[in-house]
N, C-alpha and C positions, 0 to 999 in steps of 0.2 A: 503597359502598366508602369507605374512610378513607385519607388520604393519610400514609403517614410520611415524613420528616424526611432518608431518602435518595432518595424520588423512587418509593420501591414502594409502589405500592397494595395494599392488602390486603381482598379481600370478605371481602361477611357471610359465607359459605360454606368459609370457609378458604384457599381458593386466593391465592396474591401472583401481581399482575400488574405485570411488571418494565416502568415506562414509560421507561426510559434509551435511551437514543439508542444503536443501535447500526452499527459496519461493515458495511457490503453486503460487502464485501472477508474480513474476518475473525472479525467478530461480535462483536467486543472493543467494552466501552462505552464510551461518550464518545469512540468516534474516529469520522470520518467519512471513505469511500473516494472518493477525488477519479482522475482518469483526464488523464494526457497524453499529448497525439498528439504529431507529429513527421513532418515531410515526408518524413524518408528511416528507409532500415532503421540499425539499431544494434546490434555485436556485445554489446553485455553493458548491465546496466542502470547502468553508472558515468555515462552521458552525462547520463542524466537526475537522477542524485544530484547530479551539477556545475549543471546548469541549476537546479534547486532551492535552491543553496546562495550560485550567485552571484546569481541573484533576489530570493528570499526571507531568505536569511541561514545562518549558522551553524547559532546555537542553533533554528532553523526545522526545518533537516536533521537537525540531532541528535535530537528529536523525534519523526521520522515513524521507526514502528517498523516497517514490513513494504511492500516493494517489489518487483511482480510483473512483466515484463514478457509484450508483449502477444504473441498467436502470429504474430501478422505480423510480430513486432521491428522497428516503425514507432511504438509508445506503450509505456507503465508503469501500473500502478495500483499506489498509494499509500493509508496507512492514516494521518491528518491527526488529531490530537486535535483534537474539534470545538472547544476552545477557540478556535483559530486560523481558523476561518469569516472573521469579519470582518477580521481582517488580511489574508486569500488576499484577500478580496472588494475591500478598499483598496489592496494593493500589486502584486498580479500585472497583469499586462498582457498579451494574448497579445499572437505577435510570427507575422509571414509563412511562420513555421519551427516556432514550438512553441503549445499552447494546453494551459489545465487546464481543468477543470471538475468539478463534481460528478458521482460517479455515479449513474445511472440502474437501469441491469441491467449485469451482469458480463459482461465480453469473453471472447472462448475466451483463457487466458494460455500462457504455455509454461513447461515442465517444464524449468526449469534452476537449475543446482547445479552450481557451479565447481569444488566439491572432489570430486564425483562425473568432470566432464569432463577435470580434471587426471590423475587416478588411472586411467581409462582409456588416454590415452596414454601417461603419463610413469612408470608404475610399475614397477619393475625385476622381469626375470623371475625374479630368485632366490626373490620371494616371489606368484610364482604361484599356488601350493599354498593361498594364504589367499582367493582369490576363485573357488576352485573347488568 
Protein backbone atom coordinates (compact mmCIF):
# COMPACT_ATOMS: atom_id res chain seq x y z
CA UNK A 1 0.00 0.00 0.00
CA UNK A 2 1.11 3.67 -0.64
CA UNK A 3 0.39 6.35 1.64
CA UNK A 4 -1.28 9.77 0.25
CA UNK A 5 -0.93 13.07 1.45
CA UNK A 6 -4.84 12.90 3.13
CA UNK A 7 -4.21 9.93 5.22
CA UNK A 8 -5.84 7.12 2.47
CA UNK A 9 -4.02 4.39 1.72
CA UNK A 10 -4.47 3.09 -1.41
CA UNK A 11 -3.42 -0.86 -2.47
CA UNK A 12 -1.75 -2.48 -5.04
CA UNK A 13 -5.18 -3.95 -6.00
CA UNK A 14 -7.06 -0.78 -6.20
CA UNK A 15 -9.07 -0.62 -3.13
CA UNK A 16 -8.51 2.80 -0.69
CA UNK A 17 -8.34 2.17 2.70
CA UNK A 18 -9.75 5.28 4.58
CA UNK A 19 -7.16 5.18 7.87
CA UNK A 20 -9.00 8.66 9.49
CA UNK A 21 -10.17 8.56 12.73
CA UNK A 22 -13.69 8.15 12.86
CA UNK A 23 -17.01 8.78 15.46
CA UNK A 24 -18.30 5.62 17.33
CA UNK A 25 -21.35 8.20 17.72
CA UNK A 26 -21.66 9.33 14.07
CA UNK A 27 -18.93 8.13 11.69
CA UNK A 28 -18.07 11.59 10.82
CA UNK A 29 -14.02 11.87 10.51
CA UNK A 30 -11.81 13.49 12.67
CA UNK A 31 -14.28 13.63 15.57
CA UNK A 32 -14.19 11.52 18.48
CA UNK A 33 -17.50 10.27 20.54
CA UNK A 34 -16.81 11.10 24.21
CA UNK A 35 -19.81 9.98 26.95
CA UNK A 36 -21.07 12.04 30.15
CA UNK A 37 -22.68 10.61 33.13
CA UNK A 38 -24.49 12.68 35.70
CA UNK A 39 -25.75 11.61 39.20
CA UNK A 40 -29.39 12.51 38.46
CA UNK A 41 -31.94 12.33 35.59
CA UNK A 42 -32.23 15.44 33.04
CA UNK A 43 -35.28 16.69 31.16
CA UNK A 44 -33.50 17.78 27.90
CA UNK A 45 -29.94 17.76 26.96
CA UNK A 46 -29.31 21.82 27.64
CA UNK A 47 -27.81 20.77 31.12
CA UNK A 48 -25.07 19.13 29.70
CA UNK A 49 -24.51 21.72 26.75
CA UNK A 50 -24.18 24.44 29.92
CA UNK A 51 -21.70 21.91 31.71
CA UNK A 52 -19.55 21.77 28.61
CA UNK A 53 -19.61 25.34 28.03
CA UNK A 54 -18.87 26.56 31.43
CA UNK A 55 -15.92 23.92 31.66
CA UNK A 56 -14.61 23.62 28.66
CA UNK A 57 -15.49 26.98 27.01
CA UNK A 58 -17.40 28.67 24.32
CA UNK A 59 -15.80 28.14 21.22
CA UNK A 60 -15.42 24.20 22.87
CA UNK A 61 -19.28 24.02 22.69
CA UNK A 62 -19.67 25.75 19.50
CA UNK A 63 -17.63 22.88 18.03
CA UNK A 64 -19.14 19.84 19.19
CA UNK A 65 -21.56 19.13 16.41
CA UNK A 66 -24.16 16.33 17.52
CA UNK A 67 -25.52 15.66 21.03
CA UNK A 68 -27.44 12.36 22.10
CA UNK A 69 -28.85 11.88 25.26
CA UNK A 70 -28.65 8.68 27.15
CA UNK A 71 -32.07 6.33 27.55
CA UNK A 72 -31.86 6.66 31.17
CA UNK A 73 -31.66 10.77 30.85
CA UNK A 74 -28.72 10.34 33.51
CA UNK A 75 -25.61 11.06 30.54
CA UNK A 76 -25.20 12.50 26.76
CA UNK A 77 -22.88 11.38 24.06
CA UNK A 78 -21.08 13.93 22.30
CA UNK A 79 -19.30 14.09 18.90
CA UNK A 80 -15.57 16.12 19.88
CA UNK A 81 -13.36 17.03 16.92
CA UNK A 82 -10.52 14.84 17.83
CA UNK A 83 -8.46 17.94 17.53
CA UNK A 84 -9.62 18.76 21.05
CA UNK A 85 -8.26 15.27 22.69
CA UNK A 86 -5.51 16.84 24.53
CA UNK A 87 -7.24 19.84 25.77
CA UNK A 88 -10.47 17.57 27.20
CA UNK A 89 -7.37 15.41 28.59
CA UNK A 90 -5.55 18.91 30.20
CA UNK A 91 -8.69 20.76 31.35
CA UNK A 92 -11.72 18.52 32.18
CA UNK A 93 -11.94 17.42 35.64
CA UNK A 94 -14.54 15.05 36.66
CA UNK A 95 -16.49 16.51 39.58
CA UNK A 96 -18.88 14.14 42.38
CA UNK A 97 -21.79 14.95 39.78
CA UNK A 98 -20.59 14.87 36.23
CA UNK A 99 -17.62 12.77 34.54
CA UNK A 100 -16.55 12.54 30.57
CA UNK A 101 -14.77 10.13 29.02
CA UNK A 102 -14.03 8.57 25.79
CA UNK A 103 -16.26 6.23 24.29
CA UNK A 104 -15.94 2.60 24.19
CA UNK A 105 -19.34 1.03 22.63
CA UNK A 106 -22.53 3.07 22.31
CA UNK A 107 -25.31 3.44 25.05
CA UNK A 108 -28.83 2.50 24.26
CA UNK A 109 -29.66 6.85 23.66
CA UNK A 110 -33.23 8.16 23.51
CA UNK A 111 -35.26 9.23 20.63
CA UNK A 112 -35.77 12.95 21.27
CA UNK A 113 -36.71 15.83 19.22
CA UNK A 114 -38.16 19.05 20.71
CA UNK A 115 -39.92 20.11 17.71
CA UNK A 116 -41.46 16.76 17.26
CA UNK A 117 -42.57 16.89 21.40
CA UNK A 118 -43.75 20.56 20.87
CA UNK A 119 -46.12 19.82 17.88
CA UNK A 120 -47.56 17.07 19.65
CA UNK A 121 -48.93 19.02 22.38
CA UNK A 122 -49.12 22.50 21.34
CA UNK A 123 -50.56 22.17 17.87
CA UNK A 124 -53.68 23.79 17.13
CA UNK A 125 -56.72 21.66 15.98
CA UNK A 126 -57.47 23.76 13.11
CA UNK A 127 -54.66 22.20 11.34
CA UNK A 128 -55.24 18.53 12.35
CA UNK A 129 -56.03 17.60 8.84
CA UNK A 130 -52.12 17.92 8.13
CA UNK A 131 -50.89 15.08 10.55
CA UNK A 132 -53.48 12.73 9.46
Amino acid sequence: TSPTSSGIKQSTGGLIENKRKRSLLSSMEDFTAYQMTNTFEVRSPYYFWNQLENILGATFRADVKFMKLTKDRMGCVIDVPSKYEEFIDDTWCDSNKVTLFKMTELPELEDYDPRRRFWKRKRPRAFEWLWE
